[in-house]
N, C-alpha and C positions, 0 to 999 in steps of 0.2 A: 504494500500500500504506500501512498508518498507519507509524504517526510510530516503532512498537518496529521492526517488522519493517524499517525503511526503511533504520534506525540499523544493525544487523547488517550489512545487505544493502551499505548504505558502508562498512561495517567491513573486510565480505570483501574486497570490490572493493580495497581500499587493500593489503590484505593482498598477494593476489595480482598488483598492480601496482606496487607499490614494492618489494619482493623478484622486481626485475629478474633475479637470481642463481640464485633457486630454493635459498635458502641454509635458508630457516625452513619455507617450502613448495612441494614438488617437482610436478613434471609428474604421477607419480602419485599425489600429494594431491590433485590439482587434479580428476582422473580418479575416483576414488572420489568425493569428494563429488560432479558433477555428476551419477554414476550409481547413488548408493545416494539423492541427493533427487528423483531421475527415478520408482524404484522406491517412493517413500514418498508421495508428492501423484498420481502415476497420470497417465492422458495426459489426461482431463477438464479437469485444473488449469488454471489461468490460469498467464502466465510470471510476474506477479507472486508466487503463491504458489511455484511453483519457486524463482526467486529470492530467498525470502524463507527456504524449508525449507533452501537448499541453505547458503545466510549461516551460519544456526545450526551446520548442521554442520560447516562449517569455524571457525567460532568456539570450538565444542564441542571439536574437535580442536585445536587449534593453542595453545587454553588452557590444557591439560594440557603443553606442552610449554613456551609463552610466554607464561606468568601475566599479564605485565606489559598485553601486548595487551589482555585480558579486563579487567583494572584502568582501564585506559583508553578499554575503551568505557564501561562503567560508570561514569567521571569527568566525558565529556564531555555527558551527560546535562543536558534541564536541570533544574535544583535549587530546586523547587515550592516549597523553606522562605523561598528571596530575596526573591520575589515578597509570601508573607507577613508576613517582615522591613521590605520595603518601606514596603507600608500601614500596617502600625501605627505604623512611623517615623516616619511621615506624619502619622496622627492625633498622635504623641504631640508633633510637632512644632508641631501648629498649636493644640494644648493652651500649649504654653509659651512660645507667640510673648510676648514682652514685650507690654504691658496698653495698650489701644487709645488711650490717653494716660498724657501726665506727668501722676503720681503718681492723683489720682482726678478729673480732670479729662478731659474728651473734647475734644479739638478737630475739630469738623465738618468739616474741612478737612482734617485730615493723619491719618484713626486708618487702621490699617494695614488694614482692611478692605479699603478702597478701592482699593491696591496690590495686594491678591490680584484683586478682581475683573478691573484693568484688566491684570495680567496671565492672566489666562485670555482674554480677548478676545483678546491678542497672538496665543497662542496656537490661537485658534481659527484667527483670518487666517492664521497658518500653513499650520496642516493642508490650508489652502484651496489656498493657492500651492504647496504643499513640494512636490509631483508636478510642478510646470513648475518647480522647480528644483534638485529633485535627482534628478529621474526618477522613476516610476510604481514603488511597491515598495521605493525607496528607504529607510535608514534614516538617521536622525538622530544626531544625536551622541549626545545620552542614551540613547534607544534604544540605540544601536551599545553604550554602556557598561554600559547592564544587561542587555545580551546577553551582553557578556565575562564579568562578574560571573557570571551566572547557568547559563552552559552550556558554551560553549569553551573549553577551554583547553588546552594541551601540556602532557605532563608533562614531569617532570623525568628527563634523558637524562644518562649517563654518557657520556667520552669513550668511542669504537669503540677495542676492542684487539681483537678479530679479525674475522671475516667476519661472524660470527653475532649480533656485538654492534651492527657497523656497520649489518646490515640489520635485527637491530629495532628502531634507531634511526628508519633511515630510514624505516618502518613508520608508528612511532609519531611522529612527526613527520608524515605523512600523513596520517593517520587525523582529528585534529580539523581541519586544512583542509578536506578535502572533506567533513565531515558538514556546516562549516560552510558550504561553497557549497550541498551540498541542503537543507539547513531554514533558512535565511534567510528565505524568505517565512512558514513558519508561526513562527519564531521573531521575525518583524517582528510578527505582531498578536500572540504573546503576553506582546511586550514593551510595546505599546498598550493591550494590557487593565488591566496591572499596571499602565502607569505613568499611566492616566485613573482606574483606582481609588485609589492614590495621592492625586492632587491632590483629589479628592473626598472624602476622608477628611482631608488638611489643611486644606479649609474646613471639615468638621463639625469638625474638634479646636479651630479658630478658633470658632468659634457656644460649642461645650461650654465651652470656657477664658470668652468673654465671660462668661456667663450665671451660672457656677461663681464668678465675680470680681464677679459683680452682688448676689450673693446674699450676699455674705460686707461686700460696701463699695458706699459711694455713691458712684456716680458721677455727677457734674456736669455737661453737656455746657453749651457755649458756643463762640466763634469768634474769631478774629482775624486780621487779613489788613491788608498796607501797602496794598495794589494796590485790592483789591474791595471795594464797598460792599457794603450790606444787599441790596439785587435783584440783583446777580450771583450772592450767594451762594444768592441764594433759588431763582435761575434754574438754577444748577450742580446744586442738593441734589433738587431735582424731578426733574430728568433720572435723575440718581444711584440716588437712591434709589425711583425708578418702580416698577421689579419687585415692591421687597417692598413699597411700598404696595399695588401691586395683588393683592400676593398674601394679603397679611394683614389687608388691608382698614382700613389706619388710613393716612389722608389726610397727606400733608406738613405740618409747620406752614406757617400762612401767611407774607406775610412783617412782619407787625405782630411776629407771635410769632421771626421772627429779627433781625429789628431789636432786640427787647427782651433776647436772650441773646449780644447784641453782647460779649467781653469789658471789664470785669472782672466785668459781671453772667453769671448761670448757671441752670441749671434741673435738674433730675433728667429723669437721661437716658434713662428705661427706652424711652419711646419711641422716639427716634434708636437701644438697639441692636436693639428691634424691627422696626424697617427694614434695619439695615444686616443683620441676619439672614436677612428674608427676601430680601435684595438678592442673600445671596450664596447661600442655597438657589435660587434660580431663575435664579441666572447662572453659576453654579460646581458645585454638585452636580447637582443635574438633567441638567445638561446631558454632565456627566462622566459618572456613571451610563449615562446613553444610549451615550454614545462606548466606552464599557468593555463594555457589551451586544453592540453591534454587533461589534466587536474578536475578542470571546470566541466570537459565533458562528463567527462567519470563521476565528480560532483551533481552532475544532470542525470546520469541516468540510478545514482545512487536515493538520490532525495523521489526519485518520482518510483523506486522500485524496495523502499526499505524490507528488512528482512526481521519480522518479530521470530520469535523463538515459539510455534505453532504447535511444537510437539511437547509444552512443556504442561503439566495435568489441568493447571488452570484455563488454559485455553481450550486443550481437547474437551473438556465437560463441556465448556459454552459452544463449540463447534459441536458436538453430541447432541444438545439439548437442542439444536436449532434443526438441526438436520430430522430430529423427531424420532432417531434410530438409538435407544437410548443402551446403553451396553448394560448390558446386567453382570451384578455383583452378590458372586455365593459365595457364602460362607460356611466352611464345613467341619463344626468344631468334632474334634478327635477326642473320644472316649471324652468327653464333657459334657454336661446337659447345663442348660443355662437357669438360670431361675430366672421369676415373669420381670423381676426390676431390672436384671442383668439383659433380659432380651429388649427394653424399654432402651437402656444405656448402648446398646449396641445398636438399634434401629435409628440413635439420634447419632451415632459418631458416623455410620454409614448416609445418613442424609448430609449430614453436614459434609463428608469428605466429598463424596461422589455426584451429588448433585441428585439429576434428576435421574441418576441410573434405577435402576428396578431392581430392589436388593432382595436376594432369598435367601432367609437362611433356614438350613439343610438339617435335620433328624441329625441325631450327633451316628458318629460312623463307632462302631464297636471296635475293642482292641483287639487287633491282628483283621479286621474284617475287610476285606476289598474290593463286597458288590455295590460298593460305588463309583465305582469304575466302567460297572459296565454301562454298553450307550444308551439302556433301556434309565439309566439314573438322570439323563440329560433331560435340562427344564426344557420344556416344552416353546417355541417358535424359533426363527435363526436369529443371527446376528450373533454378535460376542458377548463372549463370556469372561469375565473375570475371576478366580476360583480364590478366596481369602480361608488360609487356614486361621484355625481358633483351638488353642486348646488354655489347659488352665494351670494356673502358679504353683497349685495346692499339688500337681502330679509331678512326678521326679522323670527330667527325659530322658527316654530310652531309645538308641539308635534304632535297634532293631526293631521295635513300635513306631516311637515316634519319627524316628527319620526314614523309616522304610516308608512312611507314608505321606513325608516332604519331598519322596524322590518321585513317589508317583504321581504326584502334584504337580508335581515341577516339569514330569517326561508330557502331561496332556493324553497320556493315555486312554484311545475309546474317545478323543473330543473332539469334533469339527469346530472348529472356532473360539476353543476353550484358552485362557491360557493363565499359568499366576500372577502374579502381581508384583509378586518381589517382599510384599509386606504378611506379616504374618504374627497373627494379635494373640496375646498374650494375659489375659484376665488375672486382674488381681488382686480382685472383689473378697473371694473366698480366704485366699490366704492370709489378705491382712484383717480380716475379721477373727481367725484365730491365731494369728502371730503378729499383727499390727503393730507391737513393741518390739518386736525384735528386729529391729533393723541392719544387724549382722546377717542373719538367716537371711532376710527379703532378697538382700544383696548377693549372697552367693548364687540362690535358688536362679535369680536373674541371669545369673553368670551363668551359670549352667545352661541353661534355656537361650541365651546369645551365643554359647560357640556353639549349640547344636543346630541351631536354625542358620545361624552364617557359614555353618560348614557345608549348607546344601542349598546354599546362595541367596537366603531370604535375608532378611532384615527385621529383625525384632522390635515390635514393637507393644508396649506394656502398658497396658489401660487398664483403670479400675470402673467395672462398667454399673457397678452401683453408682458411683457419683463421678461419672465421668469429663474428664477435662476439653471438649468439642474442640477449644482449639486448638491443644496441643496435638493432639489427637489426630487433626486436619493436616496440621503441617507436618507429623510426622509418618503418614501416610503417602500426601505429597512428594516427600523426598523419597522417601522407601520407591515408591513409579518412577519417578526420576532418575535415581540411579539405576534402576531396572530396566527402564526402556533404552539408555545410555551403553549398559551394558552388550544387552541385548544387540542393536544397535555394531557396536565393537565387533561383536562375536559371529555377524552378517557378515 
């Protein structure tokens, strides 16, 4: 989606994922907006445009309530006047570089010409290597600085005095990190464009300053040097100054003619800043120009094509839930039966994590038993499946039980469409209602139950589902698919 649409669409997302609480936006905000942008884009749309109409109206909404949000996407913007700031900076800095010698004199040898140009060579070598050593897409440290400058930043937070204050803190503390993780790459070339226009404009401000200061005094040029005689310098200034001979067609002096402007003798210099002019149109701007071209297109097609992160859980649900194909989520606790508050607790962390999926949870499976397996145990219509194992704190795990039956979890054995999740819940309801005190126990029992589940690639995750904590709960579900699909992913 471009670069506006993409800004909202990180907006909401931060929205709705850092008010873990539901303190600023509730389960039915969340619920409206996915179903009035369902009914406003039509089932035609792309999920980008969904997710693009749905951003706005949860921005729309939640602006009226929490100004500050709305002030802060509007802040983290980037700020087109910088970039203009920049260049003319530039020109006017290379307008006032101090005069290409002491007082009206040139010396062939030292005028600050020469120092620009052999700084942009640096820098070209740079741009050559900087991908083998800062990686592909990498930024620079100037870049990195006129990125800050020009678009990221946090606002300014008060401390949290109550719930409402704490979470849109923690909001707005959100909010410019992740815009800044998704526009890095179009904010890396449009801080390339700005800052190759820049340096091409501080050699034109250098050319305009010489020629402006030629026109007003005379300049002398001559040399001096402990080290080098007349044919090194003659040898250096040919190299040197190559380009703008070739470009402006006025041949080097020979070296009869620099032997003779040896110091204390001198010459009028129009020719040397004719060269060193066009030395640096054809090593410095030109070349800048070019580099700011290419940048700007890349910048064009990067802002009109951004890249959200589509596969990450938060997105797939609202893409799920629009599409109307909702994946279902079984649960199939292992030798555990649940009591009715624990299945309340468990039907509220599955709404909460999965959204609008269709969550079933399964007759508990008996120890050692495996006719769950077979295809005749599969819920009834197509589409996907998600399989979440469940067992409980209070049982001691056993490979040959318990893992024998995270492997056949895991294999999708007998499933058309079935697959795990990665996360795999852990109740622990029971146990701390009889060992509640003992927090040594709790902890090993945990430990037990984490290298058994990560030894067959799940991720552990431990909820007490009498008084369950929804949003930790949420986010540690999240991550548990995240790294799962990641991995997954890897091992394609």
């Amino acid at each position: 989606m471009d670069e506006s649409a993409a800004l909202d669409t990180t907006a909401a997302r931060a929205v709705e994922t850092a008010d873990r609480d539901r303190v600023l936006w509730s389960d039915a905000d969340r619920e409206w907006a996915s179903r009035a942008a369902a009914t406003i884009v039509g089932e035609r749309a792309s999920a980008e445009e969904f997710l693009g109409r749905r951003a706005q109206l949860v921005l729309e909404r939640i602006g009226t309530r929490q100004p500050a949000v709305t002030r802060t996407v509007r802040g983290i913007r980037w700020r087109p006047w910088v970039g203009v700031v920049t260049v003319l900076g530039a020109f006017v800095f290379g307008v006032l570089i101090d005069r290409i010698g002491g007082g009206s004199s040139i010396n062939l040898l030292a005028p600050p010409v020469f120092a620009l140009v052999a700084w942009n060579l640096v820098v070209y070598v740079w741009l050559l290597v900087r991908p083998l050593v800062l990686g592909r897409g990498a930024a620079g440290p100037v870049r990195s600085l006129l990125i800050r400058v020009a678009s990221v930043r946090a606002p300014l937070q008060s401390e949290p005095t109550d719930a409402a204050t704490a979470a849109r803190r923690t909001v707005l503390a959100a909010l410019p990190r992740e815009w800044a993780r998704v526009a890095a790459p179009l904010y890396g070339a449009r801080a390339a464009r700005v800052l190759h226009l820049a340096a091409a404009a501080t050699a034109l401000g250098v050319i305009a300053g010489l020629y402006l200061r030629g026109l007003a005094f005379e300049y002398r040029a001559s040399w001096e040097s402990t080290f080098l005689g007349a044919e090194q310098v003659h040898a250096l200034l040919s190299v040197t100054l190559a380009p703008g001979s070739w470009i402006i067609g006025i041949p080097v002096p020979d070296l009869a003619a620099i032997e003779a402007i040896r110091a204390p003798a001198s010459e009028n210099a129009a020719t040397w800043m004719h060269l060193m002019a066009g030395t640096v149109a054809i090593v410095v701007i030109v070349p800048r120009l070019v580099l700011a071209l290419v940048a700007g297109l890349v910048e064009r097609r990067r802002a009109k094509r951004v890249q959200l992160p589509l596969d990450e859980p938060y997105y797939r649900r609202l893409i799920a839930g629009w599409v109307g194909e909702a994946t279902r989520v079984r649960v199939i606790p292992y030798s555990y039966t649940l009591t009715p508050e624990a299945r309340v607790g468990l039907e509220a962390i599955l709404a909460r994590a999965y959204g609008n999926a269709v969550a079933v949870i399964d007759e508990p499976v008996g120890w050692g038993d495996d006719e769950w397996l077979s295809p005749g145990a599969d819920a009834a219509g197509g589409g996907s499946e998600v399989r979440v194992a469940l067992f409980g704190l209070t049982a001691t795990p056993e490979e040959d039980a318990h893992g024998a039956f995270l492997k056949e979890l895991g294999s999708g054995s007998g499933r058309g469409g079935a697959s795990g999740s990665g996360s795999v819940l852990v109740d622990e309801s029971g146990f701390l209602a009889r060992w509640g005190e003992d927090a040594q126990r709790c902890e090993e029992r945990r430990a037990a139950w984490r290298e058994l589940i990560e030894g067959h690639g799940g991720r552990a995750v431990f909820v007490d589902l009498g008084e369950p904590d929804l949003a930790a709960a949420e986010a540690e579900l999240g991550d548990a698919a995240s790294v799962h699909d990641s991995d997954g992913r890897r091992g394609g």
